[in-house]
N, C-alpha and C positions, 0 to 999 in steps of 0.2 A: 504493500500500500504506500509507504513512502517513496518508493524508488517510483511509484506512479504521478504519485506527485511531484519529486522533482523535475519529473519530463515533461508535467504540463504547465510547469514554472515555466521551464525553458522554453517552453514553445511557443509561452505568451510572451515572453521578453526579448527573442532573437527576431523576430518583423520589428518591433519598438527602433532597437540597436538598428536596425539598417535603416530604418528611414530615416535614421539622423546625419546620414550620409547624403540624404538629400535636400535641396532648400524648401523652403516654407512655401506653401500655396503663390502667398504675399511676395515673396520674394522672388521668382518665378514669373510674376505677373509683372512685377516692378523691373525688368531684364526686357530692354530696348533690343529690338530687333537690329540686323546689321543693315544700316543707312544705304543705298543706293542711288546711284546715277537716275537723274531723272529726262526723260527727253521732255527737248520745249522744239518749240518752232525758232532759229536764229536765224535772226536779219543778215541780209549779205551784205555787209560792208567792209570799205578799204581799211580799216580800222578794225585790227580783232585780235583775241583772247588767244596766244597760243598754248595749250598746255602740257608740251612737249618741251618747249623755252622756258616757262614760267616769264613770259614776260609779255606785253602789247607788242603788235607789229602793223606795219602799214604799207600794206602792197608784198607783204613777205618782211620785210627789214625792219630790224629790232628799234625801237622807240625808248633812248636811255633815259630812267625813271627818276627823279630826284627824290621824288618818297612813292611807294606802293607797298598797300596793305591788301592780305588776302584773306582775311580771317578765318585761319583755319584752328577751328576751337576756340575761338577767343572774337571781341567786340574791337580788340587792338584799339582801345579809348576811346571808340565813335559812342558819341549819344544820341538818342531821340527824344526831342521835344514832343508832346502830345501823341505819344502811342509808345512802342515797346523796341527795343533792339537787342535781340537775342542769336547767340551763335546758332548756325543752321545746324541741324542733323547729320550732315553731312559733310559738305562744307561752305562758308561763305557766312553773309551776317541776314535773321530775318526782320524785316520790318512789318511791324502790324500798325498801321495809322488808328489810333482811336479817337480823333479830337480834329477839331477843323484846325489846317496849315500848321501838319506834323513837320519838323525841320531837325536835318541830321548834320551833326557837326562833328568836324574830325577832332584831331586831336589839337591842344594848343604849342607853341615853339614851334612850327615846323621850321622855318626863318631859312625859305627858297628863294634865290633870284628869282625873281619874277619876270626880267629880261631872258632869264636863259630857259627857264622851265615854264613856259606859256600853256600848255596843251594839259588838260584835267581831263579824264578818262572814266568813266562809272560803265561798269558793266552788269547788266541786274537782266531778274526774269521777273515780270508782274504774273501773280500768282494767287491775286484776287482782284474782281474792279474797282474799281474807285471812280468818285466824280471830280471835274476839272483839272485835267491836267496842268500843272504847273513846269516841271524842270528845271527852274532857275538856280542859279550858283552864286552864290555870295562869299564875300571874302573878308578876312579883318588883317590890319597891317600896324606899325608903330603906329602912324598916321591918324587913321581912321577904324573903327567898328565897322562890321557889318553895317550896311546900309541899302537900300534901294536905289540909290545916285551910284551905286558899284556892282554890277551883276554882269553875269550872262545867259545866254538861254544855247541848247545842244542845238548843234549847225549840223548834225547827224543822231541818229537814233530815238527821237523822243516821240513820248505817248505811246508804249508800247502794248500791244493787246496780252490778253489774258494765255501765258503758257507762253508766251515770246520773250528773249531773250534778246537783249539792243545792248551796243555799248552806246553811252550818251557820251557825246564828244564835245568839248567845249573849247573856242578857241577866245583864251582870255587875252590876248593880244588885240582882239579886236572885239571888246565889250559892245550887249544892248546898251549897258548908259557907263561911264567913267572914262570914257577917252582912253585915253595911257597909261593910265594908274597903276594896271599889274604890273607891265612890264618895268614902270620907276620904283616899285616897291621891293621890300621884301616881307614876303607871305608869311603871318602868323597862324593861319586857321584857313582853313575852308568848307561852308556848308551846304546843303543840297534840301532843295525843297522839292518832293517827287511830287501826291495832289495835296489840291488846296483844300480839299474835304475830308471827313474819317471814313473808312472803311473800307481802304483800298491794302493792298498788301504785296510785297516784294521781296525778291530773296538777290543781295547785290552780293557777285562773285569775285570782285577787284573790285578797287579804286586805285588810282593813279596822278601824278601830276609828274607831267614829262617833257622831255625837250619839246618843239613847232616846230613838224618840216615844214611849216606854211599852207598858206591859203590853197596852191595848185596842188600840191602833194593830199591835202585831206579834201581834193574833190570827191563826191560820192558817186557810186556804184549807182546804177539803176535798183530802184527797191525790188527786193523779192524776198520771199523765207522760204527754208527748209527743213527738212524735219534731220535734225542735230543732236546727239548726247551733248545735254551742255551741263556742267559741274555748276 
Protein backbone atom coordinates (compact mmCIF):
# COMPACT_ATOMS: atom_id res chain seq x y z
CA UNK A 1 0.00 0.00 0.00
CA UNK A 2 2.65 2.50 0.55
CA UNK A 3 4.88 1.67 -2.37
CA UNK A 4 1.27 2.41 -4.04
CA UNK A 5 1.21 5.58 -2.95
CA UNK A 6 4.55 6.62 -3.60
CA UNK A 7 3.85 6.08 -7.29
CA UNK A 8 0.85 8.07 -7.22
CA UNK A 9 2.82 10.82 -5.42
CA UNK A 10 5.01 10.66 -8.25
CA UNK A 11 2.86 10.67 -10.96
CA UNK A 12 1.06 13.77 -9.72
CA UNK A 13 4.32 15.73 -9.20
CA UNK A 14 6.52 14.77 -12.52
CA UNK A 15 3.80 16.77 -15.24
CA UNK A 16 3.88 19.74 -12.32
CA UNK A 17 8.01 19.51 -12.68
CA UNK A 18 7.95 19.61 -16.53
CA UNK A 19 5.73 22.31 -17.00
CA UNK A 20 7.87 24.53 -15.26
CA UNK A 21 10.14 24.04 -18.20
CA UNK A 22 7.80 25.93 -19.97
CA UNK A 23 6.44 29.69 -20.00
CA UNK A 24 3.24 30.83 -18.56
CA UNK A 25 0.14 31.02 -20.62
CA UNK A 26 0.82 35.04 -20.12
CA UNK A 27 4.09 34.90 -21.13
CA UNK A 28 3.76 33.15 -24.40
CA UNK A 29 1.17 35.42 -25.37
CA UNK A 30 3.22 38.42 -24.29
CA UNK A 31 6.23 36.89 -27.13
CA UNK A 32 6.15 39.27 -30.36
CA UNK A 33 6.03 37.48 -33.25
CA UNK A 34 9.30 37.86 -35.76
CA UNK A 35 8.63 41.41 -37.57
CA UNK A 36 8.66 41.31 -41.32
CA UNK A 37 9.29 43.06 -44.51
CA UNK A 38 6.30 44.66 -45.50
CA UNK A 39 5.51 45.41 -49.21
CA UNK A 40 4.10 49.09 -50.16
CA UNK A 41 3.74 50.50 -53.55
CA UNK A 42 7.26 52.86 -54.01
CA UNK A 43 7.35 55.89 -56.14
CA UNK A 44 9.88 55.86 -58.95
CA UNK A 45 12.08 58.56 -58.39
CA UNK A 46 15.66 59.84 -59.14
CA UNK A 47 16.04 60.08 -55.43
CA UNK A 48 16.18 56.76 -53.52
CA UNK A 49 16.72 54.53 -50.58
CA UNK A 50 19.55 52.09 -51.34
CA UNK A 51 19.71 49.21 -48.89
CA UNK A 52 22.44 47.48 -50.07
CA UNK A 53 24.63 51.01 -49.44
CA UNK A 54 22.96 52.20 -46.44
CA UNK A 55 22.83 55.39 -47.94
CA UNK A 56 20.53 57.86 -50.41
CA UNK A 57 21.41 57.81 -54.12
CA UNK A 58 20.49 60.00 -57.01
CA UNK A 59 20.59 58.42 -60.60
CA UNK A 60 22.70 55.60 -58.81
CA UNK A 61 25.51 57.86 -57.19
CA UNK A 62 25.91 58.13 -53.52
CA UNK A 63 24.42 61.54 -51.95
CA UNK A 64 27.33 62.27 -48.95
CA UNK A 65 25.10 62.76 -45.74
CA UNK A 66 26.09 65.26 -43.08
CA UNK A 67 23.77 63.62 -40.52
CA UNK A 68 21.32 60.46 -41.31
CA UNK A 69 19.37 58.67 -38.96
CA UNK A 70 17.75 55.28 -39.41
CA UNK A 71 16.09 54.24 -36.42
CA UNK A 72 16.68 51.13 -36.08
CA UNK A 73 15.21 50.34 -32.55
CA UNK A 74 15.53 53.46 -31.31
CA UNK A 75 13.51 57.36 -31.84
CA UNK A 76 17.57 58.57 -32.24
CA UNK A 77 15.82 61.92 -30.23
CA UNK A 78 13.16 62.66 -32.89
CA UNK A 79 9.81 63.97 -31.04
CA UNK A 80 6.24 64.29 -31.86
CA UNK A 81 4.21 67.08 -31.03
CA UNK A 82 0.51 66.10 -30.90
CA UNK A 83 0.43 62.39 -31.51
CA UNK A 84 3.01 59.54 -30.68
CA UNK A 85 6.72 58.55 -32.08
CA UNK A 86 7.57 55.02 -31.51
CA UNK A 87 10.23 52.77 -32.99
CA UNK A 88 8.64 50.49 -35.63
CA UNK A 89 8.47 46.71 -35.27
CA UNK A 90 10.75 46.37 -37.59
CA UNK A 91 12.54 48.99 -38.52
CA UNK A 92 12.23 52.67 -38.82
CA UNK A 93 10.28 55.35 -36.58
CA UNK A 94 6.01 55.01 -36.27
CA UNK A 95 4.11 58.10 -36.22
CA UNK A 96 0.52 58.10 -35.10
CA UNK A 97 -0.89 61.94 -35.54
CA UNK A 98 -3.41 62.34 -32.60
CA UNK A 99 -4.07 66.07 -32.51
CA UNK A 100 -4.42 68.64 -35.31
CA UNK A 101 -0.80 69.97 -36.82
CA UNK A 102 1.26 66.98 -35.37
CA UNK A 103 5.01 68.29 -35.82
CA UNK A 104 8.37 66.03 -35.68
CA UNK A 105 11.43 67.60 -34.72
CA UNK A 106 14.92 66.13 -34.97
CA UNK A 107 17.29 66.40 -32.61
CA UNK A 108 18.97 69.76 -31.21
CA UNK A 109 23.01 70.75 -32.02
CA UNK A 110 23.09 69.33 -35.31
CA UNK A 111 25.30 72.73 -36.27
CA UNK A 112 25.48 71.72 -40.43
CA UNK A 113 26.79 74.02 -43.05
CA UNK A 114 23.84 74.85 -44.60
CA UNK A 115 25.81 76.10 -47.74
CA UNK A 116 27.24 72.75 -48.02
CA UNK A 117 24.45 70.29 -46.96
CA UNK A 118 21.27 71.84 -48.70
CA UNK A 119 19.36 68.78 -49.70
CA UNK A 120 16.90 67.07 -46.53
CA UNK A 121 15.63 63.61 -47.50
CA UNK A 122 12.59 61.98 -45.42
CA UNK A 123 11.62 58.71 -46.75
CA UNK A 124 8.28 57.36 -45.13
CA UNK A 125 5.30 54.91 -46.09
CA UNK A 126 1.79 56.55 -45.19
CA UNK A 127 0.01 53.63 -43.42
CA UNK A 128 -3.17 55.30 -42.46
CA UNK A 129 -5.19 58.44 -44.18
CA UNK A 130 -5.10 61.54 -42.92
CA UNK A 131 -6.67 64.89 -43.84
CA UNK A 132 -4.66 67.84 -45.44
CA UNK A 133 -1.77 67.31 -46.49
CA UNK A 134 0.90 69.46 -45.26
CA UNK A 135 4.93 68.43 -45.89
CA UNK A 136 6.46 71.49 -44.90
CA UNK A 137 10.01 71.61 -43.33
CA UNK A 138 11.10 74.05 -40.82
CA UNK A 139 14.39 74.89 -39.40
CA UNK A 140 15.88 76.78 -36.34
CA UNK A 141 19.46 78.37 -36.45
CA UNK A 142 21.67 80.75 -33.83
CA UNK A 143 19.71 83.30 -35.78
CA UNK A 144 16.38 82.56 -35.63
CA UNK A 145 13.43 79.65 -34.29
CA UNK A 146 11.46 77.87 -36.25
CA UNK A 147 9.35 80.06 -38.14
CA UNK A 148 6.97 80.33 -41.07
CA UNK A 149 9.07 83.22 -42.83
CA UNK A 150 11.77 79.94 -43.02
CA UNK A 151 10.24 76.69 -44.77
CA UNK A 152 10.17 74.49 -47.49
CA UNK A 153 7.79 72.26 -49.11
CA UNK A 154 9.01 68.51 -51.03
CA UNK A 155 9.88 69.49 -54.87
CA UNK A 156 9.57 65.50 -55.18
CA UNK A 157 7.42 62.91 -53.21
CA UNK A 158 4.64 64.55 -51.31
CA UNK A 159 1.10 63.41 -50.32
CA UNK A 160 1.76 60.14 -50.47
CA UNK A 161 -1.39 57.41 -50.73
CA UNK A 162 -2.00 54.84 -48.34
CA UNK A 163 0.61 51.78 -48.49
CA UNK A 164 3.01 54.05 -50.66
CA UNK A 165 6.32 54.75 -49.86
CA UNK A 166 7.97 58.42 -51.32
CA UNK A 167 11.14 59.93 -50.32
CA UNK A 168 10.03 63.60 -49.77
CA UNK A 169 12.89 65.79 -51.14
CA UNK A 170 13.44 69.11 -50.09
CA UNK A 171 15.72 71.42 -51.80
CA UNK A 172 16.54 74.18 -48.94
CA UNK A 173 18.68 76.13 -51.09
CA UNK A 174 15.83 77.27 -52.71
CA UNK A 175 13.10 77.92 -49.97
CA UNK A 176 8.88 78.46 -50.23
CA UNK A 177 9.76 81.63 -48.10
CA UNK A 178 13.51 82.61 -46.44
CA UNK A 179 15.46 83.47 -49.54
CA UNK A 180 19.15 82.28 -48.60
CA UNK A 181 18.97 81.68 -45.01
CA UNK A 182 19.84 77.85 -45.20
CA UNK A 183 22.46 78.04 -47.09
CA UNK A 184 24.05 81.51 -44.77
CA UNK A 185 23.36 79.54 -41.77
CA UNK A 186 24.36 76.85 -39.77
CA UNK A 187 21.46 74.27 -38.89
CA UNK A 188 20.45 73.62 -35.29
CA UNK A 189 17.40 71.50 -35.63
CA UNK A 190 15.16 70.56 -38.26
CA UNK A 191 11.27 69.79 -38.39
CA UNK A 192 8.74 68.07 -40.43
CA UNK A 193 5.18 68.61 -40.43
CA UNK A 194 3.41 65.41 -42.45
CA UNK A 195 -0.85 66.45 -42.06
CA UNK A 196 -2.22 69.39 -40.70
CA UNK A 197 -5.04 67.01 -39.06
CA UNK A 198 -5.08 63.83 -36.47
CA UNK A 199 -5.43 60.73 -37.79
CA UNK A 200 -3.27 60.06 -40.33
CA UNK A 201 -0.23 57.65 -39.63
CA UNK A 202 3.26 56.91 -41.16
CA UNK A 203 6.04 54.78 -40.76
CA UNK A 204 9.41 57.18 -41.83
CA UNK A 205 12.48 54.70 -42.89
CA UNK A 206 15.50 57.43 -43.16
CA UNK A 207 15.83 60.86 -42.79
CA UNK A 208 18.77 62.80 -44.20
CA UNK A 209 20.31 66.14 -44.72
CA UNK A 210 22.91 65.80 -47.54
CA UNK A 211 25.10 67.47 -49.98
CA UNK A 212 22.79 69.49 -53.43
CA UNK A 213 23.74 68.06 -56.70
CA UNK A 214 21.40 70.96 -57.63
CA UNK A 215 18.31 71.92 -59.34
CA UNK A 216 19.17 69.68 -62.81
CA UNK A 217 20.55 66.71 -61.17
CA UNK A 218 17.13 66.29 -58.71
CA UNK A 219 14.81 66.77 -61.88
CA UNK A 220 12.10 64.11 -61.41
CA UNK A 221 11.30 60.95 -63.13
CA UNK A 222 7.82 60.70 -64.64
CA UNK A 223 5.46 59.60 -61.78
CA UNK A 224 4.75 55.91 -61.60
CA UNK A 225 4.68 53.18 -58.47
CA UNK A 226 5.48 49.69 -58.15
CA UNK A 227 4.82 47.12 -56.17
CA UNK A 228 8.60 47.09 -53.97
CA UNK A 229 9.63 45.29 -50.59
CA UNK A 230 10.25 48.49 -48.89
CA UNK A 231 11.81 48.38 -45.14
Amino acid sequence: MRQFLIVAALAAVLPALGACDQPAPWARAAVAPEPAKVAANLRLQVVRWSDEAGRFEINGAPLKAGRLWTFDGSTEGFVLSGGEALPAPAFGLDLRNLQADPVLRSPKGLELDGDRYSLVLVRLTRVRAGADWDGAVFYSTAAHRESGAFQAKPIAGANPAVGETVVLVYDMANLALGGEDWKSSLIDQIRLDTDDQAGGAFTIHQVAITENPGPVALAQAPAASTSLAAR
